[in-house]
N, C-alpha and C positions, 0 to 999 in steps of 0.2 A: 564223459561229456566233452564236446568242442566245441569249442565258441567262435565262431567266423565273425570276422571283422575287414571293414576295409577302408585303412588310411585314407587321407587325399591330404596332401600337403600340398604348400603352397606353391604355383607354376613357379615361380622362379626359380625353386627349387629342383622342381622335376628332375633334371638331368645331372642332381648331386645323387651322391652315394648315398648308403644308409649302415652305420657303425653295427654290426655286432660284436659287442662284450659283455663279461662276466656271463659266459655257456660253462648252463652246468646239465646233465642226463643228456636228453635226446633232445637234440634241433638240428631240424631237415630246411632244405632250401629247395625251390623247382622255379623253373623259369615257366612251366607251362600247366602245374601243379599234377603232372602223369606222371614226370621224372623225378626223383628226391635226391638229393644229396645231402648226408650226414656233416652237419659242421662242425667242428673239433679245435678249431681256432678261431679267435678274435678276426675279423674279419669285413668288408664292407659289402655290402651285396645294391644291387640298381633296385632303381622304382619299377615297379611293377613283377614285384621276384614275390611268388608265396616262399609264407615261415610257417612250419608249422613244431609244436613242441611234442612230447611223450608227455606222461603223466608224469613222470617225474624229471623233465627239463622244462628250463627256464632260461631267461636271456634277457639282457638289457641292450636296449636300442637305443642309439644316439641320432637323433634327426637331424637331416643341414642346418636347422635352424640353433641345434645344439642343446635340444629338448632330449631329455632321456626318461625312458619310458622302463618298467618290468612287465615280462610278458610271463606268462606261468599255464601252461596246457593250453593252447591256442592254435588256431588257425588263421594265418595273415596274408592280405593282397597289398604291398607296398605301389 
C-alpha cells in the first residue's frame, strides 16, 4: 500500500529546504518523480522534490518552520 500525499507549507517558506533525518530501509528522492535517487544520508532536499519510502523505510522530516514529522511507506510531493 502507498499513500500519496501532498505538503503545502507555508509561501514564506517555499524556497527553504526540507531536513531529512533519522533514514532507516529505503528512501528515494526525484525531482520529477521518473528519476529516484536512493538517500543514505541525513540530508535536505527543495520543495517540490517527491519522497517516496520502501516498506520497510522510514524518515523524519524537519519542516522551515521546524515542525518534524515521521513518515513510514509513503509517497510525498514537497
Amino acid at each position: 500500500m502507498v499513500i500519496v500525499v501532498n505538503i503545502t507549507i507555508k509561501s514564506s517558506y517555499a524556497d527553504q529546504k526540507i531536513s531529512l533525518i533519522k533514514i532507516s530501509g529505503k528512501v528515494e528522492i526525484s525531482a520529477d518523480s521518473k528519476t529516484w535517487t536512493v538517500v543514505k544520508n541525513t540530508q535536505k532536499i527543495n520543495n517540490r522534490t517527491w519522497l517516496k519510502t520502501g516498506k520497510d523505510g522510514s524518515v523524519v522530516l524537519v519542516l522551515p518552520d521546524k515542525t518534524q514529522t515521521k513518515s513510514l511507506e509513503i509517497l510525498l510531493y514537497f
